[in-house]
C-alpha positions in Angstrom: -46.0 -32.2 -90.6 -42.3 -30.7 -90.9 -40.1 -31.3 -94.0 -37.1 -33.9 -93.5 -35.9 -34.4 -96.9 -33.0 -31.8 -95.9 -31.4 -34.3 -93.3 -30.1 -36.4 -96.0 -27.6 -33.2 -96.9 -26.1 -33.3 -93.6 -23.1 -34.9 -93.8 -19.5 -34.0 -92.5 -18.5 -34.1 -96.4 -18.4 -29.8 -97.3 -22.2 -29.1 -97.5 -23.3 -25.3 -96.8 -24.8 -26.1 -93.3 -22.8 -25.3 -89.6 -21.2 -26.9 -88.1 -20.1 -30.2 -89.5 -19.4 -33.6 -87.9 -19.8 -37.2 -87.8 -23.0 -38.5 -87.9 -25.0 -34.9 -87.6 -28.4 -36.6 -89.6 -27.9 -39.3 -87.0 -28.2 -37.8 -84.6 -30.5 -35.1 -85.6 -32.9 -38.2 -86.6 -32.5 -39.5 -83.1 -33.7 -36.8 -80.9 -36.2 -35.6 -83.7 -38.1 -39.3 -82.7 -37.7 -38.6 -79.3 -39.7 -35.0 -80.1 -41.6 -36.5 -82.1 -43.1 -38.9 -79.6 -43.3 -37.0 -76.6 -45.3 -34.5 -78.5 -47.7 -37.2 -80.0 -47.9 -38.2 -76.3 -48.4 -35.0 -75.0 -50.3 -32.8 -77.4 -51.0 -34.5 -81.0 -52.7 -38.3 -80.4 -55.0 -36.6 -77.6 -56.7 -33.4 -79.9 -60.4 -34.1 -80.6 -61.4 -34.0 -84.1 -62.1 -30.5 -85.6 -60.7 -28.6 -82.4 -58.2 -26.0 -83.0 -54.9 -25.5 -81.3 -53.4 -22.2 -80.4 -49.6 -22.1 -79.3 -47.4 -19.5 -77.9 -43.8 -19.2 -77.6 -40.7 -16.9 -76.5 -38.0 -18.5 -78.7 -35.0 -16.3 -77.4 -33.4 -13.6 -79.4 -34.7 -15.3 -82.8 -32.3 -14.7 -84.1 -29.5 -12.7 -82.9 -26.1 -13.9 -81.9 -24.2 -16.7 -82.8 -26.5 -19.0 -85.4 -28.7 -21.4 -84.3 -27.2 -25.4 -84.8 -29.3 -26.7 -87.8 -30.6 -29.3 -85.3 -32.2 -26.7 -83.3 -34.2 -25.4 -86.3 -35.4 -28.8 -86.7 -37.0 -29.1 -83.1 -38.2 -25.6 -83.1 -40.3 -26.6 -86.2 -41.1 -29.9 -84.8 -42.8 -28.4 -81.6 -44.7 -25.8 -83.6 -46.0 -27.9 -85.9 -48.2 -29.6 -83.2 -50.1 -26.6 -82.8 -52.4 -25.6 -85.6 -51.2 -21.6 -85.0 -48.5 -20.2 -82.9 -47.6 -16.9 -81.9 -44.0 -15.9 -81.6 -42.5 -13.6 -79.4 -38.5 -12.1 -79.6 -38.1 -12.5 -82.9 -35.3 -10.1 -83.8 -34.6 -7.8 -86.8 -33.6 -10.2 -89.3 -36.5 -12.5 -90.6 -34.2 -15.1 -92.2 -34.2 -17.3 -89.6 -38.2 -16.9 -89.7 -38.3 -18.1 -93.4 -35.5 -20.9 -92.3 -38.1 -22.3 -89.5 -41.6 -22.2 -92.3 -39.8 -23.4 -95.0 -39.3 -26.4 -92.5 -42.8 -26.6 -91.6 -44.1 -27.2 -94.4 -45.5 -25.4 -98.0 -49.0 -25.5 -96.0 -47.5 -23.1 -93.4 -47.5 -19.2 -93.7 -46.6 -16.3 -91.4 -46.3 -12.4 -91.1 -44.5 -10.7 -88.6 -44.6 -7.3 -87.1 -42.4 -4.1 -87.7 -39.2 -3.9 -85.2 -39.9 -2.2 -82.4 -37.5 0.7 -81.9 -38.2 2.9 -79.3 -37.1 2.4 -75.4 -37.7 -1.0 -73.9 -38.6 -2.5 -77.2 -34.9 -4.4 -77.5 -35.1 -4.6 -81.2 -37.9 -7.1 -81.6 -40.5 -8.2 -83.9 -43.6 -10.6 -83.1 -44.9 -13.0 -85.4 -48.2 -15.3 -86.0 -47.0 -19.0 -88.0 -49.8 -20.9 -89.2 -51.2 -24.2 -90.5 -53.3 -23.3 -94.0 -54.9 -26.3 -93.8 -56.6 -26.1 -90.9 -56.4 -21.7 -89.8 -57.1 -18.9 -92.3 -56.6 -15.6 -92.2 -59.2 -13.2 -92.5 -57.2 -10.1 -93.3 -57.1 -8.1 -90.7 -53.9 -7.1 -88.9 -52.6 -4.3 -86.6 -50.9 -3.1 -83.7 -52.4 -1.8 -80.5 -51.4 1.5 -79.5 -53.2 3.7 -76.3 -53.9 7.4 -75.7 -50.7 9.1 -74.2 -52.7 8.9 -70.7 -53.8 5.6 -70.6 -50.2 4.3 -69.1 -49.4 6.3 -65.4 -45.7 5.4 -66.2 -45.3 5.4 -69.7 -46.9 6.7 -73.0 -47.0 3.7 -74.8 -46.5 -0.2 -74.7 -42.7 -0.6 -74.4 -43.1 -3.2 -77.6 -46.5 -2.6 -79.6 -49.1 -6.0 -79.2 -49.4 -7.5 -82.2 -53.0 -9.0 -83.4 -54.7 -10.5 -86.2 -57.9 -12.0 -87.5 -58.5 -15.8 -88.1 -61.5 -18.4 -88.2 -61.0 -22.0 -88.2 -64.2 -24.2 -88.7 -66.9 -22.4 -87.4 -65.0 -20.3 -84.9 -63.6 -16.7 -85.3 -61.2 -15.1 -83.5 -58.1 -12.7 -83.2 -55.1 -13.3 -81.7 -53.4 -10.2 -79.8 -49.7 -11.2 -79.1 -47.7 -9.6 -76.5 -44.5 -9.3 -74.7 -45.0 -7.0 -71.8 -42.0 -5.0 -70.3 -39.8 -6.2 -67.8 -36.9 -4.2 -67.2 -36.4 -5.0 -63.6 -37.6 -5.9 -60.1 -38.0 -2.8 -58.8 -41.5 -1.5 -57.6 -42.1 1.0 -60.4 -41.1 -1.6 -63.6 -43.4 -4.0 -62.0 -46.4 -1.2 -62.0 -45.6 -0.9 -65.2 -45.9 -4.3 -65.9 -49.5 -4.1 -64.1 -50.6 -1.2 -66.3 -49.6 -2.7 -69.7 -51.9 -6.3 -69.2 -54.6 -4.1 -67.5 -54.9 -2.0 -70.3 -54.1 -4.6 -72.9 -56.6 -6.6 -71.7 -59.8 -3.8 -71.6 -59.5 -2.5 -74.8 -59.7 -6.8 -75.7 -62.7 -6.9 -73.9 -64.4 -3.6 -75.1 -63.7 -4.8 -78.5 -65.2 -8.1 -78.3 -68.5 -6.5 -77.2 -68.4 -5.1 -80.5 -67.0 -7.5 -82.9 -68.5 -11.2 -83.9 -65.2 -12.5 -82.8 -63.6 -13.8 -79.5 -59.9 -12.3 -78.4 -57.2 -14.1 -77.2 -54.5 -12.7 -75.4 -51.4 -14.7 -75.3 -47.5 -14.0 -74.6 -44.6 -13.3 -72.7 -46.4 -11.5 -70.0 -43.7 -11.3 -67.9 -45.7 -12.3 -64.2 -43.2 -14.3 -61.7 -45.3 -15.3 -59.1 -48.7 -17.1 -60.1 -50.7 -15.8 -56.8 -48.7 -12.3 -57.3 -50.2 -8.2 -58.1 -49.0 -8.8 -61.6 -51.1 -12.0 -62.2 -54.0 -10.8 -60.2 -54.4 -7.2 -63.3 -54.7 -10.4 -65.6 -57.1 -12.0 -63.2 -59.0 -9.2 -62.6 -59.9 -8.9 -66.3 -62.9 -10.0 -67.5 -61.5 -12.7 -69.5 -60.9 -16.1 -68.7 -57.2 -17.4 -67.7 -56.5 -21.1 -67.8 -53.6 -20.9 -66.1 -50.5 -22.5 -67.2 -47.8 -23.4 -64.6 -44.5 -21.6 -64.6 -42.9 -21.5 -68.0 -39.3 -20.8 -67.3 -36.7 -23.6 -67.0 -36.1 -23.1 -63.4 -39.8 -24.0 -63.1 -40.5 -20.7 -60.8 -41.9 -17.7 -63.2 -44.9 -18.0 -64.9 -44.2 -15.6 -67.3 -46.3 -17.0 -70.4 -50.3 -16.7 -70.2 -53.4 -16.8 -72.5 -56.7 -15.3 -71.6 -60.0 -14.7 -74.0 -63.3 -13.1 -74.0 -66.2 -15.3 -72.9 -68.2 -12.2 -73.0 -69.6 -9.7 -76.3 -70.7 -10.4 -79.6 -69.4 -13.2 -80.7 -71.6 -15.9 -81.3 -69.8 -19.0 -81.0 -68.1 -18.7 -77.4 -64.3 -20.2 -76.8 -64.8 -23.6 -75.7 -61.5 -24.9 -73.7 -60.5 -28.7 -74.2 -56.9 -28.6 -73.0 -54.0 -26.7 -71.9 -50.3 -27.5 -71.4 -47.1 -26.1 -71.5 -44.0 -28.3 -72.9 -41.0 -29.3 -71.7 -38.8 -30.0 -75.0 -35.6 -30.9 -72.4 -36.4 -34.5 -72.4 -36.7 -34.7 -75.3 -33.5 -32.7 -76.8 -30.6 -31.1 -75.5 -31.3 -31.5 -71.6 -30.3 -31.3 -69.1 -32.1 -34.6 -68.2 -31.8 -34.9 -64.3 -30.0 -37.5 -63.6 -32.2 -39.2 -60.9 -35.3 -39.0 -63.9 -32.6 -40.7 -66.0 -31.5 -43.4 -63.6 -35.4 -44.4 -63.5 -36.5 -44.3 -67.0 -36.9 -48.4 -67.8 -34.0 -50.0 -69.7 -35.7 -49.8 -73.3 -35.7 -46.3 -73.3 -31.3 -46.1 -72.8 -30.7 -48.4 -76.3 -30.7 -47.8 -79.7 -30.4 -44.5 -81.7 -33.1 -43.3 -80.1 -32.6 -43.4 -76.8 -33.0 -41.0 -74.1 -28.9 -39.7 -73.4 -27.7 -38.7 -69.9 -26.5 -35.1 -69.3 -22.9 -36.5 -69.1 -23.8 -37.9 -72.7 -24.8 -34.4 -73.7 -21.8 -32.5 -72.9 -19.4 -34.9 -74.4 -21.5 -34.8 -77.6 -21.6 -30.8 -77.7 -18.9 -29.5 -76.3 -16.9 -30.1 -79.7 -19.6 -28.1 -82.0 -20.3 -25.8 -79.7 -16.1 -24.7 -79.4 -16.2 -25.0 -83.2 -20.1 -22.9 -83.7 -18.1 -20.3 -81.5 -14.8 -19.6 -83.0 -15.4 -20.2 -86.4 -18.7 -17.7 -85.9 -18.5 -14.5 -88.3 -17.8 -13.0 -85.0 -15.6 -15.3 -83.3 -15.8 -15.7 -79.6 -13.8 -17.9 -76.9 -14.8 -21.2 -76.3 -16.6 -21.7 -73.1 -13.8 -22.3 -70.2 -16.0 -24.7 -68.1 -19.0 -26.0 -70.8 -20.4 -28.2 -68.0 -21.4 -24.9 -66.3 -22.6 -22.5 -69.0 -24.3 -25.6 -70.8 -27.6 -24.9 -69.5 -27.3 -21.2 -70.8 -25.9 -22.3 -74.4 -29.1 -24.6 -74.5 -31.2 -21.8 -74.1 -30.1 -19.7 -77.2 -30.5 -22.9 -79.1 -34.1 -23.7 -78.3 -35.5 -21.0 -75.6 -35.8 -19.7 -72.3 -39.2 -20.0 -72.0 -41.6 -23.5 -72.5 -44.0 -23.1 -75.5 -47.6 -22.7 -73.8 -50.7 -24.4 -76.1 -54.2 -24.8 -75.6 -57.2 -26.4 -77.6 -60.3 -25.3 -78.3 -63.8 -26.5 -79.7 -64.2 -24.9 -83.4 -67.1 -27.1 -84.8 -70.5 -25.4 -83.7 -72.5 -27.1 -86.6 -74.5 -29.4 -83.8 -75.4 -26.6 -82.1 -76.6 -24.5 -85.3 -78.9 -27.4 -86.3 -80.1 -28.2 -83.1 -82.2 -24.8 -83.2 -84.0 -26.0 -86.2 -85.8 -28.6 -83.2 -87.3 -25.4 -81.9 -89.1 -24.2 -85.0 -92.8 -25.6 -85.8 
């Protein structure tokens, strides 16, 4: 469970935290309920005992720009901590705001992160596995995947390195190979591209798994827009089992995040799959809440600090800190000249472009290995 003791700071008074205002652990508090059950809802009171859940999660130029609004920190953390491991995706150059977001989770939380990646197509990011000591540990392994100069028809190498690393939780091992795939545009060759990276990506998974006592999942920004497209279909065509997700952008019309794993090799305890989900944090914080959904939520859910705000709610409320976030920034930018309109875009370099993806899995094998003792004399 995240840490909350550091809402009782924020005040309007002259603490060290951006911006300031009226009633910022208020408010903060308010949504943070709202999160807080729609994830119980969602993810948390439905999990089996002993399963394990894996997470996954573009969280947009983490963090480069203008800082994040302490609040946003708060959900961020909030939504991870439902999962029991999560890998992150666009993390940029400065890891600060990575130590910001585990210090929130908690002292039973620990992460590593990969080295920037440098070279064309990388855009200056790092990857990044956060995880729950208590229930995930680490079996000290750690890497990044890189291919023979011939292995790629347009290209000589992943544009940004896939990131992996051992784990076992209960009974079940496994290694987590984290990836963002390249876009860089719509045209035929970048989506070839895009093609040849899972393809590859996800054979040299599978040859490995018929190898190693472990099971390989593949998760990420895989950048595929159309869910019956070429670019799905390489990830398809892999021997490795996709439980689709839905689209994860917040247009609701790419389905750029994905998670696939071995079923096949060594491994002796298979992936089991409980659930799967993808989630919408909008209705929870920030928005925009459709107004039609709004008008039909049931009157209980409009009253009291925590209820569920309109979008014309949301604008009033932000537009202030997000003029003062701007222009008293260390790099100072114009306020927005018509917030209503670039709202939904401000939103998304607060929480994400991208919905978190999450599955859960069976980890407890133990009536299976004593059920084999029945066969002996």
């Amino acid at each position: 469970m995240p840490f909350y003791h550091g809402l009782k700071t924020y005040d309007h008074t002259g603490d060290a935290d951006f911006p300031h205002y009226p009633g910022k652990k208020q408010w903060i508090a308010g949504r943070l309920l709202n999160l807080r059950k729609d994830l119980d809802e969602a993810i948390v009171s439905r999990r089996k005992p002993r399963s394990l859940i894996v997470g996954s999660w573009n969280i947009r130029a983490f963090d480069d720009g203008l800082p994040r609004l302490d609040e946003s920190y708060h959900y961020i953390a909030e939504i991870i901590g439902a999962f029991d491991i999560c890998a992150i995706q666009e993390i940029k150059g400065d890891l600060e705001p990575l130590k910001r977001l585990v210090k929130l989770l908690g002292p039973n939380w620990d992460y590593f992160a990969s080295d920037v990646s440098t070279h064309k197509g990388g855009n200056g990011e790092r990857m990044a596995f956060v995880y729950n000591t208590n229930r995930v540990f680490f079996r000290n392994l750690v890497g990044e995947i890189v291919l023979d100069p011939d292995d790629l028809g347009n290209a000589a190498q992943f544009a940004r390195s896939p990131f992996f690393a051992s784990f076992q939780a209960g009974w079940f091992r496994f290694c987590l190979c984290s990836t963002h795939i390249f876009f860089g545009g719509t045209d035929a060759q970048k989506k070839q591209m895009r093609k040849d990276e899972i393809r590859e990506l996800s054979e040299i998974l599978v040859k490995r798994a018929k190898k190693e006592d472990q099971v390989y999942i593949l998760l990420g920004d895989m950048n595929i827009e159309k869910e019956n497209g070429p670019i799905m279909q390489a990830l398809l065509d892999s021997k490795m089992e996709v439980p689709l997700f839905g689209a994860t952008n917040l247009k609701g019309d790419k389905h750029y995040d994905q998670m696939a794993y071995t079923v096949k090799g060594k491994a002796e305890n298979k992936t089991r799959l409980i659930r799967r989900g993808s989630f919408d944090w909008r209705k929870s914080v920030f928005g925009p809440y459709p107004q039609a959904e709004y008008d039909a939520l049931p009157d209980e859910e409009k009253q009291g600090l925590t209820r569920r705000l309109s979008h014309a709610e949301m604008l009033a409320h932000y537009k202030p800190i997000c003029d003062l976030q701007r222009t008293t920034a260390e790099k100072p930018k114009e306020p927005y000249k018509d917030f209503a309109k670039s709202y939904g875009g401000w939103t998304t370099f607060e929480m994400s472009d991208h919905l978190p993806i999450w599955m859960e899995l069976e980890v407890d094998y133990s009536d299976d290995y004593i059920a084999r003792f029945l066969e002996e004399e």
